[in-house]
C-alpha positions in Angstrom: 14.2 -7.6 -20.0 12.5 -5.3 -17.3 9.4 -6.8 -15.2 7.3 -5.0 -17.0 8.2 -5.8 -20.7 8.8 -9.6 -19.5 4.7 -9.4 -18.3 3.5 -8.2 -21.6 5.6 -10.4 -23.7 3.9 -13.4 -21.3 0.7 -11.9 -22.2 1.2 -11.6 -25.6 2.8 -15.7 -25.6 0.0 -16.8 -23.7 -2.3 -15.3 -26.4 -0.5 -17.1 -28.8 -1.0 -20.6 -27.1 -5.1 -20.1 -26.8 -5.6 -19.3 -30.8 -6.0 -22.8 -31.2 -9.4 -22.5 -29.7 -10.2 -20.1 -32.9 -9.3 -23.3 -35.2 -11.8 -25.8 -34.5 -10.0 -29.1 -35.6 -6.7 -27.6 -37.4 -6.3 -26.0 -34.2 -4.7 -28.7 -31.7 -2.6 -29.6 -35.0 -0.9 -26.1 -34.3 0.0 -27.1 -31.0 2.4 -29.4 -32.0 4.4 -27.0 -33.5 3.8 -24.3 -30.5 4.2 -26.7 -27.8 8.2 -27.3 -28.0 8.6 -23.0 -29.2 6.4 -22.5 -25.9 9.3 -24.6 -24.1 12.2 -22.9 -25.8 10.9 -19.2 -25.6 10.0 -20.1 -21.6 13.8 -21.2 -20.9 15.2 -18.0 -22.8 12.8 -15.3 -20.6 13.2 -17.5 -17.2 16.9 -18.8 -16.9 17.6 -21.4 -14.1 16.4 -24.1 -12.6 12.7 -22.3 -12.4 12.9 -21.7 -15.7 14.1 -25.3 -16.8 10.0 -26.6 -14.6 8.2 -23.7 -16.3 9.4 -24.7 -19.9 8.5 -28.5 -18.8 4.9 -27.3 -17.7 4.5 -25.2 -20.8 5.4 -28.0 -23.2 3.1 -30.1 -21.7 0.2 -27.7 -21.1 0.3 -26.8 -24.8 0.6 -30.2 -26.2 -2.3 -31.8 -23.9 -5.5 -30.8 -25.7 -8.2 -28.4 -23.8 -5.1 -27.2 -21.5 -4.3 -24.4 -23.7 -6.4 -22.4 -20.9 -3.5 -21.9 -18.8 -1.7 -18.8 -18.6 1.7 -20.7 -18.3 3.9 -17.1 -19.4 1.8 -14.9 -16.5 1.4 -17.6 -13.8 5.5 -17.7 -14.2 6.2 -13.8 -14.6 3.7 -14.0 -11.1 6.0 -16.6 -9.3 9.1 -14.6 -10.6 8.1 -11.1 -10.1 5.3 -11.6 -6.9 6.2 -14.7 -5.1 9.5 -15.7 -5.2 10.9 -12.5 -3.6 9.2 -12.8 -1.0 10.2 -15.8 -0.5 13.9 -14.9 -1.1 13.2 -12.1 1.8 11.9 -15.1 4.4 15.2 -17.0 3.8 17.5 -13.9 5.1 18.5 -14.2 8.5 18.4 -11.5 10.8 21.8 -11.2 13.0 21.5 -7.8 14.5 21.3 -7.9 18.4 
């Protein structure tokens, strides 16, 4: 899955997760069932060990009434796509003279 495709799927996840707030009452009762598909869907887009934290948070940011806010799927396509290579790029080591 490209970067871009992986963003709007993320989009389109986290949309998913804040229909609850359309369902006053029956709502957070869909949570339980989107919480642990959050998790699963989360470990198939991100693999690793990042992906493994990110399913973790998801689970629980879905499950936890009123957190259902949090854009769990973009915040990780941001760390994936935006931060973490950068960070990847401060860990080289330059050994020309």
């Amino acid at each position: 899955m490209n970067k871009i495709t992986a963003l709007i799927f993320g989009l389109l996840l986290d949309g998913i997760g804040m229909l609850s707030y359309l369902f006053p009452g029956i709502g957070e009762a869909t949570d339980a069932i989107w919480a642990p598909l959050s998790a699963f869907l989360m470990t198939k887009m991100y693999k690793g060990k990042e992906g493994k934290i990110a399913a973790i948070i998801s689970l629980i940011e879905e499950a936890v009434p009123t957190m259902d806010i949090i854009p769990t799927f973009t915040l990780m396509w941001i760390y994936t796509y935006v931060i973490s290579p950068k960070k990847k790029k401060d860990k080289t080591v330059d050994v020309t003279p």
